[in-house]
C-alpha positions in Angstrom: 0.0 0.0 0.0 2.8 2.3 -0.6 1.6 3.6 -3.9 -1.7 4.2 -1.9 0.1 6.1 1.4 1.8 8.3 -1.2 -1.3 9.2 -3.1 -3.3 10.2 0.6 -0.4 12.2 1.7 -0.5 14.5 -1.3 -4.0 14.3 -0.8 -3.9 15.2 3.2 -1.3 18.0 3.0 -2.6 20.8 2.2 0.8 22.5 1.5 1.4 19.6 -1.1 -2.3 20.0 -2.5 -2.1 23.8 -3.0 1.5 22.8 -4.4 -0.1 20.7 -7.2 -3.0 23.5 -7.5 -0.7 26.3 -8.0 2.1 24.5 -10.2 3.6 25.8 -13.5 1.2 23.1 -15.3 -1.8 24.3 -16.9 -3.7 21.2 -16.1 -3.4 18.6 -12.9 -5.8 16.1 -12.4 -6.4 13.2 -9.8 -8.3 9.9 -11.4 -10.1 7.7 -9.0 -10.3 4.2 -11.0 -12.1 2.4 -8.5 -14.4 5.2 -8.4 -15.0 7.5 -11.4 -17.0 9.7 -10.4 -14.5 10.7 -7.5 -11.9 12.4 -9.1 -10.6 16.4 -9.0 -8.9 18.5 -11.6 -7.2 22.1 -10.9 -9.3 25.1 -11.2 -7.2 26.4 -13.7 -7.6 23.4 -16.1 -11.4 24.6 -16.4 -10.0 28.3 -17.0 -8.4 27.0 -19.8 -11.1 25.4 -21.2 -13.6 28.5 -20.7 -15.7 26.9 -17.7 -16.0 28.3 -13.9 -14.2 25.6 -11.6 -16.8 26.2 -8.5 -19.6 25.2 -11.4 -18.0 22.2 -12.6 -18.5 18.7 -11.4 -15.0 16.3 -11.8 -17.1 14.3 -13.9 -15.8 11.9 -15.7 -18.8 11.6 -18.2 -18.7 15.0 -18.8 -14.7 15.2 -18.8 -15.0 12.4 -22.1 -17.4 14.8 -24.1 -14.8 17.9 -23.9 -12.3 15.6 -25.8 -12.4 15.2 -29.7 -13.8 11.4 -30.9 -10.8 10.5 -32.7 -8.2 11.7 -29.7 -10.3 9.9 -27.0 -10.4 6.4 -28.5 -5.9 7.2 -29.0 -6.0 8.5 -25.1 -7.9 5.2 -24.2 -5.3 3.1 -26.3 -2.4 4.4 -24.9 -3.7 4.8 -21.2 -4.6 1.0 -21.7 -1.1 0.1 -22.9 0.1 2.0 -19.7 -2.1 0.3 -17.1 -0.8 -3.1 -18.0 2.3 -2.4 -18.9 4.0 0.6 -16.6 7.2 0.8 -19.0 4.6 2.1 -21.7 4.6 5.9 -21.1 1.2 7.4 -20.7 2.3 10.6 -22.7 -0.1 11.8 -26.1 -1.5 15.3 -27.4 -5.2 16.0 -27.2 -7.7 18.1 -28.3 -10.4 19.8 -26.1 -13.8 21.6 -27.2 -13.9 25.2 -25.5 -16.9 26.4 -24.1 -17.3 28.8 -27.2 -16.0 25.8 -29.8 -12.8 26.4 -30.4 -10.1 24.1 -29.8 -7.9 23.6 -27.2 -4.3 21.8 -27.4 -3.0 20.0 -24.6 0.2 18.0 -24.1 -0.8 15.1 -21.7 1.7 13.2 -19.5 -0.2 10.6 -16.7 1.0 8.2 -14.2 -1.2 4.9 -13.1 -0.9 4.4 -8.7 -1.2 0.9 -8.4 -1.9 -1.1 -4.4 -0.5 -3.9 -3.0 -2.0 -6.7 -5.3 -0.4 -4.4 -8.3 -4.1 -3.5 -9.4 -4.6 0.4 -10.6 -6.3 2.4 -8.6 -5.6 5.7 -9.2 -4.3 8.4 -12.4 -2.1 11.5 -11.7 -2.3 13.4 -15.2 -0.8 16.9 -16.0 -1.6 18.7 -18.8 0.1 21.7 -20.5 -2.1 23.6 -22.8 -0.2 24.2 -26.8 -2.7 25.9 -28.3 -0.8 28.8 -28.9 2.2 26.3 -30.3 -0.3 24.2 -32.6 -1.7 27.2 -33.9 2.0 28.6 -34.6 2.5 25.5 -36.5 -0.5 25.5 -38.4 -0.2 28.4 -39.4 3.8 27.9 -40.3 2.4 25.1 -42.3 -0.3 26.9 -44.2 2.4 29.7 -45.0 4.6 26.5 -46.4 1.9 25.3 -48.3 1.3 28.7 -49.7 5.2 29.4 -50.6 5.5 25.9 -52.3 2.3 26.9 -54.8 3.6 30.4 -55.1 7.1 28.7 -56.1 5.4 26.4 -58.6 3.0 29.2 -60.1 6.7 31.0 -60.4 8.7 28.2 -62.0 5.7 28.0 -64.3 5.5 31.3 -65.1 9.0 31.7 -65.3 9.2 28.7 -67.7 6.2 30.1 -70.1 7.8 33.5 -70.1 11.2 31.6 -71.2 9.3 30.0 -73.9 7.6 33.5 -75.2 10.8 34.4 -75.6 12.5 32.3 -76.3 10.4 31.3 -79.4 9.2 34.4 -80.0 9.7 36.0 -83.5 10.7 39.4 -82.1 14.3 40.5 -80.6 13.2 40.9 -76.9 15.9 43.0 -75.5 17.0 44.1 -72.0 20.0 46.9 -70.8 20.9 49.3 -68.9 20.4 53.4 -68.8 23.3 53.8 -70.5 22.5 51.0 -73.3 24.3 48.7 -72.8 22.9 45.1 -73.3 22.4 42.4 -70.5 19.9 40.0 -72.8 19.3 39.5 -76.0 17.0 36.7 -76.9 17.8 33.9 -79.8 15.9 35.6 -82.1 18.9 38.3 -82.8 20.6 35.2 -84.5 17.4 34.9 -87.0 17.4 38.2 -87.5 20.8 40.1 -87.5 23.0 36.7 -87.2 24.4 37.3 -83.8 24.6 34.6 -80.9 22.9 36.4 -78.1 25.8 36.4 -76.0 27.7 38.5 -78.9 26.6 41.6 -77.9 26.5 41.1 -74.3 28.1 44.1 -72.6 28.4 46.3 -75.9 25.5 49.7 -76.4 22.7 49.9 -78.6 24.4 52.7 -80.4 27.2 50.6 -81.8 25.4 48.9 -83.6 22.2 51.9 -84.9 23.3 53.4 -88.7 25.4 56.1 -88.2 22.9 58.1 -89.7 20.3 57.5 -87.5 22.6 57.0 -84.3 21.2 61.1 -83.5 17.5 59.9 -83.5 18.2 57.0 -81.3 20.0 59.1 -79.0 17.1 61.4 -78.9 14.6 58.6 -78.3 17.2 57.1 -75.2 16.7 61.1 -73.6 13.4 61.0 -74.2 12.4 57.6 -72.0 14.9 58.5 -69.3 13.8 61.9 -69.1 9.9 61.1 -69.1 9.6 57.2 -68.1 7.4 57.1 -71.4 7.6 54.1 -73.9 8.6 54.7 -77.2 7.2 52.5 -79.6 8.0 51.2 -83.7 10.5 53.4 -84.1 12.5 52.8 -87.6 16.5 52.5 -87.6 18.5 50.5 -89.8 20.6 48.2 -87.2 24.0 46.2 -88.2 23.6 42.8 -89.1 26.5 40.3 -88.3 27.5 40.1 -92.2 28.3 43.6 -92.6 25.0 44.7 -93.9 22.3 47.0 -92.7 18.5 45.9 -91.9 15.1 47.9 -91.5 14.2 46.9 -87.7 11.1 48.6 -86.1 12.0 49.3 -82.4 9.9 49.6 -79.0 11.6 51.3 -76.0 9.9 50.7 -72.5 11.3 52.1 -68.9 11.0 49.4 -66.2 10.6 51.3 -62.5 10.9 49.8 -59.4 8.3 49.9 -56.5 9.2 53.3 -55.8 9.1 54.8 -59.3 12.5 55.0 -59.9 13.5 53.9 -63.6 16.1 50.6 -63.4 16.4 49.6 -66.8 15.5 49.3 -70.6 13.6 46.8 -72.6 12.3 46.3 -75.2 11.5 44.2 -78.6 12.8 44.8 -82.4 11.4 43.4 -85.3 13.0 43.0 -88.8 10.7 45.1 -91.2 12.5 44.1 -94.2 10.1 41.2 -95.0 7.2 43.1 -94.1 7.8 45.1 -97.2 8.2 42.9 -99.3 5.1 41.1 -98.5 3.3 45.0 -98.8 5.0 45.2 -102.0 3.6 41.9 -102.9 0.0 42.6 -101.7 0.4 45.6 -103.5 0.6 43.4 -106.4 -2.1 41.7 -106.0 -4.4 44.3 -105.4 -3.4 45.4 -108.7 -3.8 42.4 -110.3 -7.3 41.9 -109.0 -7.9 44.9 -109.7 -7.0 44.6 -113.6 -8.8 41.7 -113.6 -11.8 42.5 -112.0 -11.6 45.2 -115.1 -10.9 43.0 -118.0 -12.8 39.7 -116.3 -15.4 38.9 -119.3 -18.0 38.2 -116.3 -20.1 40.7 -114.5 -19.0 41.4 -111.7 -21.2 43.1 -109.1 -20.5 44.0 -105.2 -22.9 44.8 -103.1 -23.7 46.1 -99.2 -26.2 43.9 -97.1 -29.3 46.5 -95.8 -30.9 44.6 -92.2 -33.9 45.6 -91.1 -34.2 46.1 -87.1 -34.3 42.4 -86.6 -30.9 42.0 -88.5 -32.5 40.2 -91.4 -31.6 41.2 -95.2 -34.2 43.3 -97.0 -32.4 45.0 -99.6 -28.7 45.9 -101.2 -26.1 48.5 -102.0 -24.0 48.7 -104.9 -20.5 49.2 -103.8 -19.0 48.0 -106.9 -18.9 46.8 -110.5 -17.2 45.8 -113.1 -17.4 47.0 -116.9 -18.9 43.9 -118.5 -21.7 43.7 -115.8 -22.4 47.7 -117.2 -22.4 46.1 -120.4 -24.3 43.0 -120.0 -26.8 45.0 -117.7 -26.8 48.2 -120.0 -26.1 50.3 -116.4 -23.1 52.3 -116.0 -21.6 51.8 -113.0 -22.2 56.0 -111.5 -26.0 55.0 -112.0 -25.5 51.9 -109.6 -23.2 52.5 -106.7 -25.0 54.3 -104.1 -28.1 52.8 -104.8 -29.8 50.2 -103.7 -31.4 47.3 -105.7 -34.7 48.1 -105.1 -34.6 51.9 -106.6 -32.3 50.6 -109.4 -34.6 47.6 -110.4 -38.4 48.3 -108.9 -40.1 46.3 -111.6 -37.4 43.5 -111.7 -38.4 39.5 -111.0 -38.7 39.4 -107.4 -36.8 35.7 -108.1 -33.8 37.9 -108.6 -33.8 39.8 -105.2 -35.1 36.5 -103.6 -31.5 34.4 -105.0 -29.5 37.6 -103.7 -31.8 37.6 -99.9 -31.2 33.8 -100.0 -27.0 34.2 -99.9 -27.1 37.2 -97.3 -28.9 35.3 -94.9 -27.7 31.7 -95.2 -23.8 32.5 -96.5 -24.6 29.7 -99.4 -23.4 29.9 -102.5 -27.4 30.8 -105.1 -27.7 30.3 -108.6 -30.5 31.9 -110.8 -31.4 32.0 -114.6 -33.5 34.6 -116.0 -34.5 37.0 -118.6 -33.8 40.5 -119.0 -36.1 42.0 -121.1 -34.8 45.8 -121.5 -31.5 44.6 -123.0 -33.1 41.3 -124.7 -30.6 38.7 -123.1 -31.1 35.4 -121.0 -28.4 35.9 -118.1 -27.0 33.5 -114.9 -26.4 35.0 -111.7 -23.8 33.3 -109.0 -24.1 35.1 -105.7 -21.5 34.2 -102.8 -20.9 36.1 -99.7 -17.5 37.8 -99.3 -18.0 38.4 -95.7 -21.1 39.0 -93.0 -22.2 42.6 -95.0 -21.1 42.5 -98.3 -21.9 39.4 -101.6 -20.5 39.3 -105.1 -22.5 38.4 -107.4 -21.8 36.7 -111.2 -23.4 37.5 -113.9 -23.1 35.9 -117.4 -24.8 36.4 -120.8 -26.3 32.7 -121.7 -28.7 34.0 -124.4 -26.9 31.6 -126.9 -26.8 28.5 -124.5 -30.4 29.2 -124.3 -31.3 29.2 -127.7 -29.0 26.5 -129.1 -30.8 24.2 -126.1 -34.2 25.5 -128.2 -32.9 24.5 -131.4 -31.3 21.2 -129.9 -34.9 20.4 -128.9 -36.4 21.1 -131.8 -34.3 19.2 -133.9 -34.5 16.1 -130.9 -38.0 16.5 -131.6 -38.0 16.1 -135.2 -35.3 13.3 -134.8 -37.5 11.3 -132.7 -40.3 12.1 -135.0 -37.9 10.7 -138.2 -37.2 7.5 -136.0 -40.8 6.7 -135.0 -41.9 7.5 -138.9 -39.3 5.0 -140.0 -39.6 2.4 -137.1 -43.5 2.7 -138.5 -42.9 2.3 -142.3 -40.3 -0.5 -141.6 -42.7 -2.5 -139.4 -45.5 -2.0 -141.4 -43.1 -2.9 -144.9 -42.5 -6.1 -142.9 -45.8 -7.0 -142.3 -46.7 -6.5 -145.7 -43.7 -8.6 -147.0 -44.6 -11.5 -144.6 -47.8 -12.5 -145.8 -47.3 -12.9 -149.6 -43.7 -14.4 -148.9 -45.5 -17.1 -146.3 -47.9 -17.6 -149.3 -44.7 -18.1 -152.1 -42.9 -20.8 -149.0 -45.9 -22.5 -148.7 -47.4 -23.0 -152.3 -43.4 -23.8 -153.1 -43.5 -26.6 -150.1 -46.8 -27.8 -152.0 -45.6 -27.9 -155.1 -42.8 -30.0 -153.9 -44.7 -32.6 -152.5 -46.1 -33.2 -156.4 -44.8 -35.0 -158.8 -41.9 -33.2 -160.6 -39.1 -33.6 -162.9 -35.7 -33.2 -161.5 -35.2 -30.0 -163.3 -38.9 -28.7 -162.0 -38.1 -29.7 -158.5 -34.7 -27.9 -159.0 -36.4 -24.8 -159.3 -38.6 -25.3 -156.9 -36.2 -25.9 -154.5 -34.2 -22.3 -155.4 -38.4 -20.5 -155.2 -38.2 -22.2 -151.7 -34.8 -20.9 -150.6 -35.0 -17.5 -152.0 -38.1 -17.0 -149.9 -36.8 -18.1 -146.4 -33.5 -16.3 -147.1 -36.3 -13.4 -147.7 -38.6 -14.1 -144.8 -35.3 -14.0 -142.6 -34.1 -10.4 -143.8 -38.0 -9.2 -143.1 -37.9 -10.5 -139.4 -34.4 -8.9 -139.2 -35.8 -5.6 -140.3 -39.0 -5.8 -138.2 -36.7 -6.4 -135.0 -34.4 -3.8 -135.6 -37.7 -1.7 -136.5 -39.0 -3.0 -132.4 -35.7 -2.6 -131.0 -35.5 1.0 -132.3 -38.4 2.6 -130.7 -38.4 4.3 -127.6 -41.2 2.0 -126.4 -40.5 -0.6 -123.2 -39.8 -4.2 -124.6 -41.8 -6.6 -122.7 -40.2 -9.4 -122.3 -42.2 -12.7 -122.0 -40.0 -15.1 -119.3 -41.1 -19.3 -119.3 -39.3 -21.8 -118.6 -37.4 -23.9 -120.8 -34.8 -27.3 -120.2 -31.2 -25.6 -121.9 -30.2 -29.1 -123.0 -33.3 -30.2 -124.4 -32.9 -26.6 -126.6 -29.4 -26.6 -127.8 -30.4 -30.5 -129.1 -33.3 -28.9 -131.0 -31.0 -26.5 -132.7 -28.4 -28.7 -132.8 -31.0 -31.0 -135.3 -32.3 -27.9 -137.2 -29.1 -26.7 -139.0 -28.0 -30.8 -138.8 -28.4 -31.3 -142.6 -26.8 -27.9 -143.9 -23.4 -29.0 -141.7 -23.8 -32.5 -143.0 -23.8 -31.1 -146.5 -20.7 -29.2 -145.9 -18.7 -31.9 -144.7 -18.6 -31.1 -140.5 -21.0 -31.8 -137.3 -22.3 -29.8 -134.7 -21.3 -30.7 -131.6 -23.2 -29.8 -128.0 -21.7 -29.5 -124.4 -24.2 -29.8 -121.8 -22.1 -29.9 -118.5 -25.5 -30.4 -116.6 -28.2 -33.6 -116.6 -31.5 -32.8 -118.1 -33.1 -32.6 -114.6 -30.6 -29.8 -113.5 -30.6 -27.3 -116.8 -33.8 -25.5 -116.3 -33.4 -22.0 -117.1 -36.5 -19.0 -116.7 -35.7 -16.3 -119.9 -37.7 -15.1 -122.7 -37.8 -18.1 -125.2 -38.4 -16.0 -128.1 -35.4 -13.5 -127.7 -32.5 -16.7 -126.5 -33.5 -19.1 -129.2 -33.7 -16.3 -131.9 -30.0 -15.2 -131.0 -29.4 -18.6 -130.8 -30.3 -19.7 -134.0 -28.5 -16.2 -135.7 -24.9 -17.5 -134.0 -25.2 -21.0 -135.0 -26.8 -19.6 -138.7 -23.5 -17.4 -139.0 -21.4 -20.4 -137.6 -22.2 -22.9 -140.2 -22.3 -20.4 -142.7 -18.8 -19.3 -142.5 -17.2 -22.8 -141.8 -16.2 -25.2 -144.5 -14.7 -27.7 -142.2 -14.2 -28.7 -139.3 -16.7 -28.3 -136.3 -19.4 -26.0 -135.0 -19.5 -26.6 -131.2 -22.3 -25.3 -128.8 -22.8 -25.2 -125.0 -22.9 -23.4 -122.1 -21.7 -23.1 -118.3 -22.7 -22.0 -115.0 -21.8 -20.5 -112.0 -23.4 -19.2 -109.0 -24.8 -16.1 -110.5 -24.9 -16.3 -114.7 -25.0 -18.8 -117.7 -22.1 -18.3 -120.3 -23.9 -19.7 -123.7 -21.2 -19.8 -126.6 -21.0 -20.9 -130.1 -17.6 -21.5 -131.8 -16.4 -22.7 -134.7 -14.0 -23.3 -137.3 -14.5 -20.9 -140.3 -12.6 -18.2 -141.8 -12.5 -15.9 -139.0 -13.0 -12.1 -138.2 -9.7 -9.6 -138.4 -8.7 -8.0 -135.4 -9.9 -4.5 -136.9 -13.1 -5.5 -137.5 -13.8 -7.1 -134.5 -15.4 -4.0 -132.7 -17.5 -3.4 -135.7 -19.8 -6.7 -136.5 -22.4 -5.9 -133.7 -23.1 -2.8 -135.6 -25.9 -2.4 -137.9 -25.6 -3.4 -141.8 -22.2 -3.9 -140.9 -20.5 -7.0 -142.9 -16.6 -8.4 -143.0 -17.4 -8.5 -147.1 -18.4 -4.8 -148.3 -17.7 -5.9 -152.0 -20.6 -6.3 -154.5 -19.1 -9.7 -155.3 -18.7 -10.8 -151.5 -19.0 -14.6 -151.1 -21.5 -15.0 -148.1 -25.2 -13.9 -147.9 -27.2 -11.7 -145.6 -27.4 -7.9 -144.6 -25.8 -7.7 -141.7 -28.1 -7.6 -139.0 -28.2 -10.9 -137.3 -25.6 -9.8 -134.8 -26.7 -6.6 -134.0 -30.6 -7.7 -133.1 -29.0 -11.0 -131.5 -26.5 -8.3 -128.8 -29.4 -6.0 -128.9 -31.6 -9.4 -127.7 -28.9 -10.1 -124.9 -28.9 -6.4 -123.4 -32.5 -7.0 -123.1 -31.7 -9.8 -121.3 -29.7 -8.3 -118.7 -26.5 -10.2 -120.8 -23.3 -9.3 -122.8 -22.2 -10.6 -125.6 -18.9 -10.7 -127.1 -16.5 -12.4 -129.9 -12.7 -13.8 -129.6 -11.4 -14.6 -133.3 -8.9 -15.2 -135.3 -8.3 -14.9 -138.8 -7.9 -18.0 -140.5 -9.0 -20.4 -137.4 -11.9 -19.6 -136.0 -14.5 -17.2 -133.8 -16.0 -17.9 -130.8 -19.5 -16.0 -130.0 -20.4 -15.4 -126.2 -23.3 -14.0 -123.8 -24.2 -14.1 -120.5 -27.6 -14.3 -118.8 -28.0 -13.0 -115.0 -29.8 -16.3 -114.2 -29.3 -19.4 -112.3 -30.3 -23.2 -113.9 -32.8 -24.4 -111.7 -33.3 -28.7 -111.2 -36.1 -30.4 -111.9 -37.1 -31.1 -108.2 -36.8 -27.2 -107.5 -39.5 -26.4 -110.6 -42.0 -29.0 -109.4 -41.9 -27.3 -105.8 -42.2 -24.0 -107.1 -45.4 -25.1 -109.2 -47.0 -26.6 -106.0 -46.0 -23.3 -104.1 -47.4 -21.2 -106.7 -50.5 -23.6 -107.0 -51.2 -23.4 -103.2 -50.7 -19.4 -102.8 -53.5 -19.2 -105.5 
């Protein structure tokens, strides 16, 4: 119990207690553990914190709520650390609320009494308040905080200001009141060819013209005298090769906080180029200028009027050219001034309407009209230049306009030629067929009679001559269709390929027997895979023109037909083995009337127009058609069609789904 003696003889003593009451320490407090609610703390501790000591219970409830959340659960870690473990020191910084909510800083130091069984009973704590200390550092630390961001806004600044000047076109320049240089920027070297640390040290005069060296000098007395800039003034300066350059100089005082001038700067700028380029734009204006004279396009510039809304209701002629005074038959002193409304009152409001449309939108308005009081069709461009003021073309199109009249009258009577022909040629046709039929058929009659050898001879040449006839009237009656400017209907079925090119193959059988050859057919496809939807009429009729030509022009050899397919078309061909087509005529037979054999006394019959109706056919189609030959071996015809071949199994279940959707 010798913790416990100790403790009641501070207790008892009253020297000892006013000892600990009066001490140097701000705080002192006595912690009863066994009993909380029995504890005392020093009248000035309560000062501190803004309460009245004979008002205030040594509470130990109320004691927690004074302390800040965060610093009480530390306090209870460490005093915990301390009870059970003495050589932990009971030593931490806490916060306090004040009676008028501030804070209060205290540095805390305790010690834990402990009795006989080494159990705590009791808590001396002192307590010195560091508000004034914490505050102190805060506010050393704020004051850190705020040099470190001045010092980073500074090396910024100082780095962009580097960069302005260092990149910057100008000379910037800095020296003393006597002129003498202490910086020169890198662009000197650019502009005068001098490293910046040349002329380090040495005046501004040494280096001015001397005949300008009394101006400068003037200028220097001038900005001393007055702390007044002095701004694009002209000397010629010395550059590094011995020559003398236009620069255009700004002189500015720099003063210090009490007004009193320190230095010169300033920034130089080499005019030489300048005048050049004003030279150069000088130029140009004149060459605008010339050829907005001498441009053979009226030219017109006018003002944008606004009404009080800012929208365009009328313009002013600034400007014009001579053509637009000729094409208009306005001089130009009768236009600029006025506006378009007094100068045109009875014009088509389409006109002002194109010119409203390009002031208000900035898009570029075309218009074509006709000026009766000088007799001309003209086109107007208008464009803005700008947000007040549009140019406008004009151009005279009074020929354009009628040779598009006469191109559509003579279109007209073109067309009208074309349908009269078409007309006469079907109707020749028809006319031809039906006593022709009649001359075939009483010549097939006659042939089935009986007749001498030499009768039947002749027969036979009445028989030929008509067919050879009856095919040059169909030829003329489809180039007669194919000409008009009707739509061709085209009639699509469905046919078997293979089962056709047999057919043909049979029908022109007996004329290539008779000449010595065959006619051969290549069907890469079964019977019950080559069905093919066209127009029957059109593909066997080209058909039978290729394999006609063919056999006609072959005097041995072969004649070989077929076709193949792919995934989107049919190549159909027909090649053989007769004379041939030359290479310059090649581009040519699909033309009308044309034939390889122009002579009176050419060898082969026909009129040349098989191949053109039978490529004619193919466009129809949605084909091509076109010939490899050559001379003296052969010619092989081609087309396309845009079709696939169907099978046999696909057309029947097409037929039962048309069958059913009816």
């Amino acid at each position: 119990m010798e913790n416990e003696f100790y403790y009641r003889l501070t207790l008892g003593k009253a020297a000892t207690h006013d000892f600990f009451k009066n001490s140097l320490m701000d705080g002192i407090s006595f912690w009863n553990l066994e009993n909380p609610d029995h504890n005392w703390l020093n009248d000035r501790l309560w000062t501190i914190l803004g309460y009245d000591p004979n008002e205030m219970l040594n509470n130990l409830t109320f004691w927690k709520q004074l302390i800040f959340e965060d610093d009480l659960t530390e306090m209870r870690k460490i005093f915990a650390e301390h009870m059970f473990d003495p050589a932990h020191i009971y030593q931490y910084i806490i916060r306090f609320y004040h009676k008028d909510g501030s804070t209060i800083w205290m540095q805390c130091n305790g010690k834990v009494v402990y009795n006989d069984e080494k159990m705590p009973i009791r808590l001396i704590g002192i307590c010195d308040d560091i508000t004034k200390i914490k505050v102190a550092e805060e506010t050393t630390l704020q004051r850190n905080k705020e040099l470190e961001r001045l010092n980073e806004e500074l090396t910024i600044a100082r780095e962009r200001l580097d960069l302005l000047v260092n990149n910057n076109y100008d000379i910037i320049y800095e020296m003393d009141l006597q002129g003498t240089f202490s910086f020169l920027s890198p662009a000197i070297t650019k502009h005068l060819g001098y490293q910046p640390t040349d002329l380090l040290g040495k005046n501004m005069l040494s280096f001015i013209h001397p005949d300008d060296c009394s101006l400068c000098s003037q200028i220097l007395e001038i900005v001393l005298q007055h702390k007044q800039s002095v701004e694009e003034e002209i000397f010629r300066v010395l550059h590094h090769d011995g020559t003398f350059q236009i620069l255009r100089l700004s002189i500015v005082p720099v003063l210090d906080a009490s007004g009193n001038l320190v230095r010169l700067t300033g920034n130089a700028r080499n005019v030489d180029k300048y005048k050049e380029m004003e030279a150069k734009v000088a130029a140009s204006e004149k060459e605008f200028r010339s050829l907005f004279e001498s441009i053979p396009i009226g030219i017109s510039i006018k003002e944008v009027i606004t009404d009080e809304n800012k929208m365009p209701v009328d313009f002013l002629y600034v400007k014009v050219n001579p053509e637009f005074e000729a094409l208009t038959g306005m001089s130009e002193k009768d236009l600029v001034g006025h506006t378009f409304k007094e100068i045109h009152p009875n014009f088509s409001n389409n006109w002002l309407q194109s010119y409203l449309k390009t002031a208000s939108t900035g898009d570029t308005t075309s218009y074509e009209g006709f000026m009766a009081h000088v007799n001309r069709h003209q086109k107007i461009v208008s464009f803005a230049i700008n947000d007040t003021l549009i140019c406008s073309a004009i151009t005279d199109i009074s020929e354009h306009v009628n040779y598009e009249r006469n191109l559509r009258v003579a279109i007209d009577k073109a067309e009208e030629s074309e349908r009269i022909k078409t007309n006469f040629l079907a109707n020749m046709s028809h006319e031809l067929r039906t006593p022709l039929n009649a001359v075939i058929g009483f010549s097939e009659l006659l042939n089935d009679t009986q007749l001498e050898d030499d009768q039947r001879e002749c027969i036979s040449y009445i028989e030929n001559g008509g067919h050879r006839m009856l095919n040059i009237v169909n030829e003329l009656l489809a180039v007669a269709e194919l000409g008009s400017k009707e739509n061709v209907e085209l009639n699509y079925t469905e046919i078997n390929i293979n089962e056709r090119l047999r057919f043909l193959s049979n029908l022109f059988h007996n004329n290539a027997v008779q000449k010595g050859f065959e006619i051969l057919i290549d069907c890469p496809n079964p019977d019950s895979h080559a069905y093919l939807i066209t127009d029957e009429m059109k593909w066997q009729n080209t058909l039978i023109s290729l394999i006609d030509n063919a056999v006609k022009f072959t005097k041995s050899g072969s004649v070989r037909i077929g076709y193949s397919a792919d995934a989107d078309s049919i190549l159909i061909f027909v090649k053989d083995t007769g004379i041939g087509i030359p290479k310059d005529k090649q581009g040519l037979i699909f033309d009308n009337f044309f034939q390889v054999e122009s002579e009176l006394n050419r060898t082969y019959e026909g009129v040349g127009l098989g191949l053109s109706v039978s490529k004619a056919y193919v466009n129809q189609l949605g084909g091509e058609m076109w010939v490899e030959s050559e001379e003296g071996i052969g010619s092989t015809f081609y087309f396309t069609l845009p079709a696939k071949l169907r099978t046999k199994a696909f057309k029947i279940h097409m037929d039962s789904y048309e069958k059913s959707s009816l």
